[in-house]
C-alpha positions as CSV (number, residue, x, y, z in Angstrom):
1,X,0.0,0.0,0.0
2,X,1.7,3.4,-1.1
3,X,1.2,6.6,0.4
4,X,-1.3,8.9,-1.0
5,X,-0.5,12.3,0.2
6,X,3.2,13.5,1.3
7,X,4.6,13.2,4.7
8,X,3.9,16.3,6.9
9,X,7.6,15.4,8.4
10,X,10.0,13.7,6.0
11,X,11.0,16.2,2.6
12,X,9.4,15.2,-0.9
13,X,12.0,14.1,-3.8
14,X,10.9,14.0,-7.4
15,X,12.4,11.5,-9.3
16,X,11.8,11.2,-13.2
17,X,12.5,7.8,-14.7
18,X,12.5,6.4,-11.4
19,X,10.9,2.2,-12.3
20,X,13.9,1.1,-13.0
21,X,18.2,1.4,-13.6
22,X,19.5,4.4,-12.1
23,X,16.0,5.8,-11.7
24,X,15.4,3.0,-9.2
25,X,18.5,3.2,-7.8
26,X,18.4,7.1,-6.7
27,X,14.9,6.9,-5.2
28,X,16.1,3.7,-2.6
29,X,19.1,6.1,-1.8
30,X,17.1,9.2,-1.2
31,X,14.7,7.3,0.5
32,X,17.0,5.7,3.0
33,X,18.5,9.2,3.7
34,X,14.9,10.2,4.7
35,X,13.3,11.6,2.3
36,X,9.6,10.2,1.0
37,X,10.3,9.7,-2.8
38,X,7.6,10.3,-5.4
39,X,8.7,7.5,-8.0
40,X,7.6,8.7,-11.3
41,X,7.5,7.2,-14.7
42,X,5.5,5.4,-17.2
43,X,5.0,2.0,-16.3
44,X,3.1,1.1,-13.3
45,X,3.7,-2.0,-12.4
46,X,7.7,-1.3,-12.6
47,X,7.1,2.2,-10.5
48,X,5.1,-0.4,-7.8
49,X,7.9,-2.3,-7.8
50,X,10.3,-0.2,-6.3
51,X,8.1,1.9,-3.8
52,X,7.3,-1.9,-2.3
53,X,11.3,-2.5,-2.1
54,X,11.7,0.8,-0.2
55,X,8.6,0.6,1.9
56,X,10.1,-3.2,2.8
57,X,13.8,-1.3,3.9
58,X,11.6,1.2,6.1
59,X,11.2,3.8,3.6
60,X,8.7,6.4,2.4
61,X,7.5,6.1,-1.1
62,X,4.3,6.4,-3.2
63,X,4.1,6.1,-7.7
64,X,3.1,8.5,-10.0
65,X,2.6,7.6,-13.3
66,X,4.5,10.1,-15.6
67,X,5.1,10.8,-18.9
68,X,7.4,13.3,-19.3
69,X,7.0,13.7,-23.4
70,X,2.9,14.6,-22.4
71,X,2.4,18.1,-21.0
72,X,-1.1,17.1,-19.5
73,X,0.7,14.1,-17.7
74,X,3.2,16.3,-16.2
75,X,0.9,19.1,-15.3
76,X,-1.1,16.3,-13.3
77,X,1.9,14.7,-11.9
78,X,3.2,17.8,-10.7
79,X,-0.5,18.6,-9.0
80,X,-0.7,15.7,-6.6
81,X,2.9,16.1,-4.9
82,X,1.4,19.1,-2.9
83,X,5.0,19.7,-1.8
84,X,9.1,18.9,-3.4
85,X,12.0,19.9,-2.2
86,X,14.3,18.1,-4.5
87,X,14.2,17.5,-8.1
88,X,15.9,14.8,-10.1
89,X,15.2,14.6,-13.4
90,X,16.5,11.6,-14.9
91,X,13.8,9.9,-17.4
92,X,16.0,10.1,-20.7
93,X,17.4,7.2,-23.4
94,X,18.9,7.2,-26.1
95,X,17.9,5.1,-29.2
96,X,20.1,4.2,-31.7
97,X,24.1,4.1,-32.9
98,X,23.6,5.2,-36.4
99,X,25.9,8.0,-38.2
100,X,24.6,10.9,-39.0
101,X,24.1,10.2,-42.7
102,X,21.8,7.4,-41.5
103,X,20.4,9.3,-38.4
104,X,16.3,8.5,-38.2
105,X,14.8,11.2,-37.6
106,X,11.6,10.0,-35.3
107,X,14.1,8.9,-32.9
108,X,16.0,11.8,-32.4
109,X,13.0,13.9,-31.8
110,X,11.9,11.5,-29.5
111,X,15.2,11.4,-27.5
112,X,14.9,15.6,-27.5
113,X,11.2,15.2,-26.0
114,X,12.5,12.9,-23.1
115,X,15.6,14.5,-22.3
116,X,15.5,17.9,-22.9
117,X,11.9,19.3,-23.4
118,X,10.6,16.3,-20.7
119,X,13.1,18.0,-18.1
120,X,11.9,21.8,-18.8
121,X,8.1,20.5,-17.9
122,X,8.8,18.6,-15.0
123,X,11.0,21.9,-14.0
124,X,8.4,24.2,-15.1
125,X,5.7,22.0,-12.9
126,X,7.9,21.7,-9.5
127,X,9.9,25.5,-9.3
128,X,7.2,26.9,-7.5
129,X,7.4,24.3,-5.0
130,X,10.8,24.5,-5.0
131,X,10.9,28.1,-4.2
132,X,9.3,27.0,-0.9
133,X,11.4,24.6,0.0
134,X,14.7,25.1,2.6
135,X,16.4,21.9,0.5
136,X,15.7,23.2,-2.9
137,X,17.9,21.1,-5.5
138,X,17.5,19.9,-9.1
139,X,19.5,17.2,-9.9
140,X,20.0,16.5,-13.7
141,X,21.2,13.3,-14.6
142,X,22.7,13.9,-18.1
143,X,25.6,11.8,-19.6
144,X,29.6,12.4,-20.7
145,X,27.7,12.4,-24.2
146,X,26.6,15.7,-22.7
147,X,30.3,17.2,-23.3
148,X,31.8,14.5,-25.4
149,X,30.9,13.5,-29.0
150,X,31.9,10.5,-30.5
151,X,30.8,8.2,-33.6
152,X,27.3,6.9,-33.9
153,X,25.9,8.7,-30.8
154,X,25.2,12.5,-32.5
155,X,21.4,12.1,-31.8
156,X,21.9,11.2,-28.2
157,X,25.2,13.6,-27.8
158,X,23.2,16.2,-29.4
159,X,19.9,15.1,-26.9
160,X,22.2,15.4,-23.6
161,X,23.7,18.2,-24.6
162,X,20.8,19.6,-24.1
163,X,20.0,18.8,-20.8
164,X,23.5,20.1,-20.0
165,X,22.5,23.5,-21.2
166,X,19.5,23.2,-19.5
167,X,21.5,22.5,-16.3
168,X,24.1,25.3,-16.8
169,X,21.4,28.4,-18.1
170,X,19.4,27.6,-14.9
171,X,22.0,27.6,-12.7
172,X,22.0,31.0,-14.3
173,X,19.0,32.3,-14.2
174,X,18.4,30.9,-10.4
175,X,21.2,32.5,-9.3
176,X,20.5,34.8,-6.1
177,X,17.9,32.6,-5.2
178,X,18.1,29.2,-2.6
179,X,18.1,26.6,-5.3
180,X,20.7,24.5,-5.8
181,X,21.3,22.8,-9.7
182,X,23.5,19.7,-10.2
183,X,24.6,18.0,-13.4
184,X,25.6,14.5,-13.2
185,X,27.1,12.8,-16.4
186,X,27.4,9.5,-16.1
187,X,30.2,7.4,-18.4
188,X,29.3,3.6,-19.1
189,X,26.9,2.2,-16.5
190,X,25.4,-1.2,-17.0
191,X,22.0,-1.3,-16.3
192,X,19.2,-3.7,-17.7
193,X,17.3,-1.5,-19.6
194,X,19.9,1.3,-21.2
195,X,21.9,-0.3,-23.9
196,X,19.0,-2.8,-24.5
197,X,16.6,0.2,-25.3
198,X,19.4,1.8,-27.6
199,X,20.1,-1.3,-29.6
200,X,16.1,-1.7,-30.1
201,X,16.2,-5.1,-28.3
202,X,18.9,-7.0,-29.8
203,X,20.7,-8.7,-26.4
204,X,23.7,-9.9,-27.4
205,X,24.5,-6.3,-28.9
206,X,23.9,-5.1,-25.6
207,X,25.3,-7.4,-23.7
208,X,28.9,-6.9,-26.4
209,X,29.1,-3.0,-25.2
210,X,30.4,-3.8,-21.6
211,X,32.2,-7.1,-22.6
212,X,35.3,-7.1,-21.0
213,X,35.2,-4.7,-19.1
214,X,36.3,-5.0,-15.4
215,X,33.7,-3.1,-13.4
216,X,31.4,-0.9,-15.2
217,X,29.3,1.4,-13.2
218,X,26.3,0.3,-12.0
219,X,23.4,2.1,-11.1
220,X,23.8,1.6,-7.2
221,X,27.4,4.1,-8.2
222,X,25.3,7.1,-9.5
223,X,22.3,6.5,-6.7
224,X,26.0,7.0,-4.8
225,X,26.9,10.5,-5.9
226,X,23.3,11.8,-6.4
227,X,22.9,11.1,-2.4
228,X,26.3,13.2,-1.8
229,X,25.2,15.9,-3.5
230,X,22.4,16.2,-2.0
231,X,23.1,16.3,1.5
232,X,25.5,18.7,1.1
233,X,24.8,21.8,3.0
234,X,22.5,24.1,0.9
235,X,24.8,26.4,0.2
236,X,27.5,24.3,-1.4
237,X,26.4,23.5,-4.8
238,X,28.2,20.8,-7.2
239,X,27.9,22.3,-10.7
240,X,28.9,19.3,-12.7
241,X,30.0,15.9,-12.0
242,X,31.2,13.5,-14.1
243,X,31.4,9.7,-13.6
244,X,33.5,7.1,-15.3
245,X,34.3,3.4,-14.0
246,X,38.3,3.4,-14.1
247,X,38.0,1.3,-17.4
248,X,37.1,4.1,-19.2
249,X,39.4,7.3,-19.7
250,X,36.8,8.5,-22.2
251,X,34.0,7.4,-24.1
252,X,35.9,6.1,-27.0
253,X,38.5,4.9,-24.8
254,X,37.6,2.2,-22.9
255,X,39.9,-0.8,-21.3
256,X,38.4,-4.1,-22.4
257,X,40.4,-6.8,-19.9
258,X,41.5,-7.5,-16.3
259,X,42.8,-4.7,-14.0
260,X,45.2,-5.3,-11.4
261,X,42.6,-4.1,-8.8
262,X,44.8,-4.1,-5.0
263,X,43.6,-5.7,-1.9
264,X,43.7,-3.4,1.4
């Protein structure tokens, strides 16, 4: 049984994306720091999922179904949290690992509606909560593609690069006011979902992106950071933070083998 309206004691975190990967992964670890998360997204049955894993560790949770590409959807969404005092947007994707001769375009408008204009609703529908809040803090999660461009990724570069500069001109335009903006650009993470939905379903494609390589990130590693920023004293603010597992200097350079990991 989920919670129907927020907690009058614990804050109220927001978080986009949140049925499954690092969606999941932030709302157990903003939830165990004590907030009541609002997991948000557009699949039920996966958003129940997780709000009955952090009710089970002690935690505060209720669903919203979201879909961050439908303005009416947000709008309503936005309307039953009452209250939020932090933000993170991280509903996004990317589809696809054609050139840009090849590029189709349907998918790279719909990776633009999910990650770039899905994250100015969802900020459009929260700021005035957020203006009310002691705690205020968007957290973006965006990607290295959202500074680095490489081969076969320009529709999803060109997609987080957009949520980057939506990150950075906010930052901007919030400035002299409480509210704190964070960018978070996650290199290679393996998750379930991510480089399944890119490669339109095809497994062992998926599967060949992280072969051989010793310790990827996993989604647990970014619910990590997201909690550090976070509970940082509201007036220190982490701009930007990029995250890469040690096998990867960059995102076309990535160590595919054993590392000599030491024992304490």
């Amino acid at each position: 049984m989920t919670n129907e309206h927020p907690s009058p004691t614990r804050p109220i975190a927001l978080i986009t994306g949140g049925g499954t990967g690092i969606g999941a992964a932030i709302a157990k670890r903003l939830a165990r720091d004590g907030f009541e998360v609002v997991v948000a997204g557009r699949r039920r049955e996966k958003l129940e999922s997780v709000v009955a894993a952090i009710e089970a560790d002690g935690g505060a949770a209720r669903a919203v179904v979201m879909d961050v590409t439908d303005p009416e959807s947000v709008a309503a969404g936005a309307a039953s949290l009452g209250r939020c005092d932090v933000l993170v947007n991280n509903a996004g994707g990317a589809l696809g690992v054609t050139r840009v001769e090849d590029g189709d375009p349907q998918e790279w408008e719909q990776m633009y509606a999910t990650n770039v204009v899905g994250t100015l609703r969802v900020v459009q529908g929260v700021l005035p909560m957020l203006r009310r809040s002691a705690r205020a803090t968007i957290v973006d999660i965006s990607s290295i593609a959202g500074e680095r461009v490489y081969e076969g990724g320009a529709g999803y570069v060109a997609a987080k690069h957009g949520t980057s500069v939506v990150s950075e001109t906010l930052r901007l335009e919030l400035n002299g006011e409480n509210i704190r903006v964070v960018d978070i650009r996650p290199g290679m993470v393996r998750t379930e979902e991510f480089s399944l939905t890119r490669l339109h379903g095809d497994q062992a494609a998926a599967d060949k992106v992280y072969d051989g390589v010793d310790r990827p990130l996993v989604a647990d590693d970014v619910a990590e950071c997201v909690g550090f920023v976070v509970g940082l004293p509201q007036h220190v603010n982490i701009d930007t933070m990029v995250i890469k597992p040690v096998a990867q200097a960059a995102p076309h350079k990535i160590h595919r083998g054993p590392i000599d990991w030491k024992d304490d």
